[in-house]
N, C-alpha and C positions, 0 to 999 in steps of 0.2 A: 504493500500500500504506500509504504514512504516515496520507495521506487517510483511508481507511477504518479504521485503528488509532486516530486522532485523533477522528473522529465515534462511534468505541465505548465512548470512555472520556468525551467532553463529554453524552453523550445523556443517560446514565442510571450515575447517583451509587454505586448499592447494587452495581451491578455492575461499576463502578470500580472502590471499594475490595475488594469480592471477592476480583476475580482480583489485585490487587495481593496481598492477604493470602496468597492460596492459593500465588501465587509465591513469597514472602518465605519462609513454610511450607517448601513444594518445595525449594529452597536449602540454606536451614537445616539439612532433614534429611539431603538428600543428601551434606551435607557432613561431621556426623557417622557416616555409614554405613563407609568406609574403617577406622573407628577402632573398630570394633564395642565390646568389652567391657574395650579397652586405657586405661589411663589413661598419657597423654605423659609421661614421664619428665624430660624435661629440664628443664623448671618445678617447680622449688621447691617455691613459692607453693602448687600444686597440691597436694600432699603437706600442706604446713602446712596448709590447710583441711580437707584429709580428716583429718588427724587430730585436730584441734579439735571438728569435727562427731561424730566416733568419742569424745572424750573426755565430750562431752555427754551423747552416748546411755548408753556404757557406767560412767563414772565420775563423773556429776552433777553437772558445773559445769563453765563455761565457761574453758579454760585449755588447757595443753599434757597431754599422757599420760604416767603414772609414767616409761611407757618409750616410745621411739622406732619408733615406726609407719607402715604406708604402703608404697604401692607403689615409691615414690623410693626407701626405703630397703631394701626387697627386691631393685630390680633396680642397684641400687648393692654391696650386699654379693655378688649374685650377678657381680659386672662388676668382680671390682678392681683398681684401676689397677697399670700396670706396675711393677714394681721398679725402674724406672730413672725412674719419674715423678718431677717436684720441682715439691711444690705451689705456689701462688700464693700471693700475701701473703693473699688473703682465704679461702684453702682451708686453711694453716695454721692460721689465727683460730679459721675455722668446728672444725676440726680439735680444739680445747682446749673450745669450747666443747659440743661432745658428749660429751666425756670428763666434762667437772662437769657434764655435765645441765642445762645451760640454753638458751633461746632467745637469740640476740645477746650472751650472757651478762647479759644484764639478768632473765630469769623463767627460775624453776626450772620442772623437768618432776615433773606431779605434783600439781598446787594450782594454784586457780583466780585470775587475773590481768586486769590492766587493759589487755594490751595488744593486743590484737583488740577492736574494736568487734563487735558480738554478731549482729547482722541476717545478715552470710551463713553465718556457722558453723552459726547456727540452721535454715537452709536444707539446709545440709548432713547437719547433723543427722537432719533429716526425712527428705534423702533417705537416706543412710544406714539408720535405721529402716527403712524402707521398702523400698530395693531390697536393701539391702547392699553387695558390691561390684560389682553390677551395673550399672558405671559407661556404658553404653547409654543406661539409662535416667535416670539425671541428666541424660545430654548431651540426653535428651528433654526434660524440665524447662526446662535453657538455649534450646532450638528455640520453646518458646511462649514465653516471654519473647522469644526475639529479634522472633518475628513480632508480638508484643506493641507493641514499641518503635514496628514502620514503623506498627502504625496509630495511636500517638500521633501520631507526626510527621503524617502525613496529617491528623487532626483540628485538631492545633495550627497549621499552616499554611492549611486553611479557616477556620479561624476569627481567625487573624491578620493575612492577608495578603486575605479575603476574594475571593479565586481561586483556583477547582476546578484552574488550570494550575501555580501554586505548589503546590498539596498535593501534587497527583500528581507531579510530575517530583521534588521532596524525596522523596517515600513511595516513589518507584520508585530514586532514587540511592542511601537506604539500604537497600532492600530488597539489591541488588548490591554494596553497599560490602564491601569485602572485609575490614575490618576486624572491622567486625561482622558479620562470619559466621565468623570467625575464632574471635571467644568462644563460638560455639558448642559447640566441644567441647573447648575450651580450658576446665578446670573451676577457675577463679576469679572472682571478686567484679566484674569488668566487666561483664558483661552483667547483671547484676542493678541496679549504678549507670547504666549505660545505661537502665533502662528506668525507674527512681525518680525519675530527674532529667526526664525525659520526663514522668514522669507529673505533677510537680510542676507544668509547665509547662503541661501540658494542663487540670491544674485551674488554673490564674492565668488562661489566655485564655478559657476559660470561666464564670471568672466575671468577666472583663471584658463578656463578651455576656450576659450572665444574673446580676446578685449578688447571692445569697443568701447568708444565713447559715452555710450548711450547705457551702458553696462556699467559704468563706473557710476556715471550718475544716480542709478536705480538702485545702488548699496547705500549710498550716501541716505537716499530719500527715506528706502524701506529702515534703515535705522533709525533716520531721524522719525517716523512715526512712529517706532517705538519708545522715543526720548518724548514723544509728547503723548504719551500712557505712562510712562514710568520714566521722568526725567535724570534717575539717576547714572543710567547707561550713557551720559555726557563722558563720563572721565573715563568709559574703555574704549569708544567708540575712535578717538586717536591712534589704537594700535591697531584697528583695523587698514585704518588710513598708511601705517607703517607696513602691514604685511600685503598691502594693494603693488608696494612701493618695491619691497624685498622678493615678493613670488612673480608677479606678473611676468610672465616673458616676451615681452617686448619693449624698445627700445623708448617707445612712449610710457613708461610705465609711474613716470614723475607727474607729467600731464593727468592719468586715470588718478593716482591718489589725491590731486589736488582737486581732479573733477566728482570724488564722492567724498570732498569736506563739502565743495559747494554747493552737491544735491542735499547734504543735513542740516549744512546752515542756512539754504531757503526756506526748505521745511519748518524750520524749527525756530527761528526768525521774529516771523509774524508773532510766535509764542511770546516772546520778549518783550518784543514791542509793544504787544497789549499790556501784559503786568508793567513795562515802566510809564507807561501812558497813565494806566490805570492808580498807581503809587506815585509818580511823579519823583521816580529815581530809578535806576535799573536793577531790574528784577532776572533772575537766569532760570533760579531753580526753583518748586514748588517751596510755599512759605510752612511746610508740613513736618520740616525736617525738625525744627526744634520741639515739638512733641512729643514725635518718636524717638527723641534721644533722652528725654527727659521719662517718657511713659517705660523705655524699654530697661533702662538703669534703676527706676524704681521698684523694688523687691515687692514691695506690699499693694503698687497698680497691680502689678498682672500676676499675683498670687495663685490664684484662680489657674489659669493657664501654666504655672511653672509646676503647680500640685499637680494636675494633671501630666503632666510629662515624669511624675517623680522625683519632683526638685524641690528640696525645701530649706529654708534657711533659718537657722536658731537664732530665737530671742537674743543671746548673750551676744552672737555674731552680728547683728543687726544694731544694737544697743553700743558696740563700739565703735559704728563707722562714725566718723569725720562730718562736720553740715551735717548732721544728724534730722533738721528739719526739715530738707531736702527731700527725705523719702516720708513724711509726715502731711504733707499737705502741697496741695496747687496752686501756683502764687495768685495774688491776689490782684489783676488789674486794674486799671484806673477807664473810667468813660474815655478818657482825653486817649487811651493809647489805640494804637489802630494794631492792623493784623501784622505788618513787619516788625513792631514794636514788641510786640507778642511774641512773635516767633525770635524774636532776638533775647528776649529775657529768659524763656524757656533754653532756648541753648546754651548761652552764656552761665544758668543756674546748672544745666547738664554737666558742659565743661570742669563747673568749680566741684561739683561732686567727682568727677571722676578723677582731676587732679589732686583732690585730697586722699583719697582712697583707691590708689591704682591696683593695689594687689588685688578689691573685690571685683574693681574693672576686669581685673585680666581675667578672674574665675566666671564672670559673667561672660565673658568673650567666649570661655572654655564651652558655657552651658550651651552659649546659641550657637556655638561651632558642632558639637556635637546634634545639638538639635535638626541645625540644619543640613547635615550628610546623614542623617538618620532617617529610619521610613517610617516612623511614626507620628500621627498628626494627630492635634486635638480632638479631629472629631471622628477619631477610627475608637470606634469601641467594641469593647470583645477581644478573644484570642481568632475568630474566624476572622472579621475585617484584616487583623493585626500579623496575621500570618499572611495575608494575602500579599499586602502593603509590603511585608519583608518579602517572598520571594519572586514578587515583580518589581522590587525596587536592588537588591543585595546583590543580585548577579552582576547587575548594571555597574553597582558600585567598584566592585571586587575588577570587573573589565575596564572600569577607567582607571584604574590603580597598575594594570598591567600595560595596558598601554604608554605608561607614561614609561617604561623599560624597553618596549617593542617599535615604539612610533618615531623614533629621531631619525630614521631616514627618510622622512616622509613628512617635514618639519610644515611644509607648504600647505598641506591638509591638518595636518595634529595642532601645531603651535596656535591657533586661529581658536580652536576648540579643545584645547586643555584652558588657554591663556580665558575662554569664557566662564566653562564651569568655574575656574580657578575667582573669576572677579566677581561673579555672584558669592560664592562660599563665603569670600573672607567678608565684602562688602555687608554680608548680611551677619555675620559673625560677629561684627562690629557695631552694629546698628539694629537689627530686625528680625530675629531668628524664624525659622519655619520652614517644614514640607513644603509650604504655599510658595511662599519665597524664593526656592530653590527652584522649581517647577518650572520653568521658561528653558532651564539646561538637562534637564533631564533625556530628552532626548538624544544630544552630543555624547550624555555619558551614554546612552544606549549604542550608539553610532561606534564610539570606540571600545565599547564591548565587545560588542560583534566581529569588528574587526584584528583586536587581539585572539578573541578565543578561534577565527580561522585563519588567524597567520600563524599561529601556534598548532594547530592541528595542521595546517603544510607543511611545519616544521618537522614535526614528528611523522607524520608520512614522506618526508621527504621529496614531497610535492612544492612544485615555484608556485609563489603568489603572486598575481599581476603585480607590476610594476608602476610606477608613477611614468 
């Protein structure tokens, strides 16, 4: 049976990827079917987007709504907790900050703000426009995008690894990955950075086989819309521009790098413009970062979330750090300060905590480092979820680990995609731990998975493996 499964997919190419696609499709969909016109309540995230999309359509600008929107807050008001509930330090917080109308307390509700990057709101927007709350069909939306992604992968791996057996076993690992198919009906900004960051990739190795002008541009662009989802892929997006420069083989190769900074700086441009327009000084990056440096260092916000992972920190340990009031409470703003102000006081009280106390810095770095090369995620519950999660994520891991031994002659394909997974991990080790987090490179580690564990079985057969 292998036999004949293996001769159907080597013979003929077009019917390869087909049924691959048609699978990925079948998944995808089926996976959102169970959830018909329900949007998951327990995600946040999910509500904040639909209501940013909703603020778009209905009230002209990119921000939060006058008022509090969404089906999170319908089936939260309709669900309220008991009278003998006692909230969490971070449910207290969140608690005040509904009351003044703000986001994290840094953006009012109401006017339009810096602290969403504008690509998936704008998505949402549309669909919003479009279906309304006929969240079905968004989750349709995320199903071609998902199936979008495995035939990146499948083209980035013929054309990087030049074997039809690297594309298809990556193109069919994620096709099953359960992670992504998980954003399929999960309605946030993952699956849209899953397939940006794919597609960036897919224009870099193709215009390693073919370099046009037109190609170099198209890396530039498809990055920069990822920078305007997730603006913080600014500070890697320059050594892509390095390895445009170093791999490319041809003699114009200075020209193609400098013509896919020019396709991210148009893109991502206008982004700018608006927030310094908008502030009335220049604005690069979302205003969101001093939050999460302040929410992620603080032990007793995200309590909740680190128990969960089996991370806990003693009283005594807690009670000796440094700025001890630091992890006690959320500073207290003034009317007069606006959102940059905010985000500057939040990071600058981040800073001073973590320069008093580097040694809990560096254990905290340990936690989200671990966290985030790990396959376990907040919302996998059970040993069945938990085993699944390990043995469709562990292979992956263990093969990008060997690659990094196997892949140096092949620096022009590998160095591109070690040096990414490599700028998510630490990036986020440093800043923002999680499954979720990591998610956008999961597939490259699948990619040189696949590609260690059959140059390593040619090895051992003493079979040649295509060549670069």
């Amino acid at each position: 049976m292998f036999k004949k499964i293996y001769s159907y997919f080597e013979v003929n190419e077009t019917r390869r990827i087909r049924t691959i696609i048609l699978i990925a499709f079948a998944l995808r969909f089926l996976s959102i079917l169970p959830h018909g016109n329900d949007i998951v309540v327990p995600y946040r995230d999910q509500n904040t987007y639909y209501a940013t999309g909703r603020c778009i359509v209905e009230e002209g600008f990119l921000g939060v709504p006058s008022k509090a929107v969404g089906p999170y807050i319908e089936h939260r008001n309709q669900n309220p907790k008991p009278h003998d509930y006692y909230p969490s330090f971070h449910d207290s917080i969140a608690a005040v900050w509904e009351a003044e109308g703000t986001i994290y307390g840094v953006v009012k509700w109401g006017g339009p703000n810096s602290f969403f990057e504008p690509l998936y709101p704008l998505l949402t927007a549309g669909m919003y426009r479009v279906f309304g709350d006929n969240f079905f069909f968004w989750r349709m939306i995320h199903v071609i995008l998902g199936t979008l992604l495995v035939y990146f992968i499948y083209d980035i791996g013929l054309r990087a690894f030049k074997d039809w057996r690297v594309a298809t076993l990556a193109a069919l690992w994620v096709t099953f990955y359960p992670n992504a198919i998980f954003y399929s009906w999960i309605l946030m900004a993952e699956v849209l950075l899953l397939v940006l960051l794919a597609a960036g990739f897919w224009a870099y190795f193709r215009l390693l086989d073919k370099p046009t002008w037109q190609g170099a541009l198209l890396v530039g662009i498809l990055f920069g819309l990822f920078a305007l989802t997730r603006s913080f892929i600014i500070a890697f997006f320059p050594f892509m521009v390095i390895y445009i420069f170093l791999f490319v083989k041809n003699k114009k190769r200075l020209q193609f790098a400098l013509l896919a900074a020019l396709g991210f700086a148009v893109v991502f441009t206008p982004w700018i413009i608006r927030n310094s327009m908008l502030h009335n000084q220049l604005v690069i990056m979302s205003t969101r970062g001093g939050y999460n440096i302040w929410m992620r260092n603080n032990p007793y916000f995200i309590e909740d979330e680190y128990r969960a992972m089996g991370v806990e920190f003693s009283q005594e340990k807690l009670a000796k750090l440094k700025y001890h009031e630091y992890i006690l409470g959320y500073p207290e703003f003034n009317e007069d300060q606006g959102e940059l102000e905010r985000n500057a006081i939040l990071t600058e009280q981040g800073k001073k905590f973590i320069s008093q106390n580097p040694g809990f810095f560096l254990e905290l770095c340990w936690v989200r480092f671990i966290w985030t090369i790990g396959w376990k995620g907040i919302g996998l519950k059970g040993p069945l979820l938990n085993g699944i999660s390990f043995l469709a994520y562990m292979p992956a891991l263990v093969g990008f680990i060997l690659s990094l031994f196997v892949g140096w002659k092949r620096l022009q394909v590998t160095l591109p995609l070690w040096s990414v997974v490599g700028y998510f991990v630490l990036f986020y080790s440093l800043t923002h731990e999680g499954l979720r987090y990591r998610l956008p490179v999961d597939p490259y580690m699948i990619l040189l998975a696949i590609f260690s564990f059959l140059y390593l079985y040619a090895n051992l057969k003493k079979e040649p493996f295509p060549k670069m």
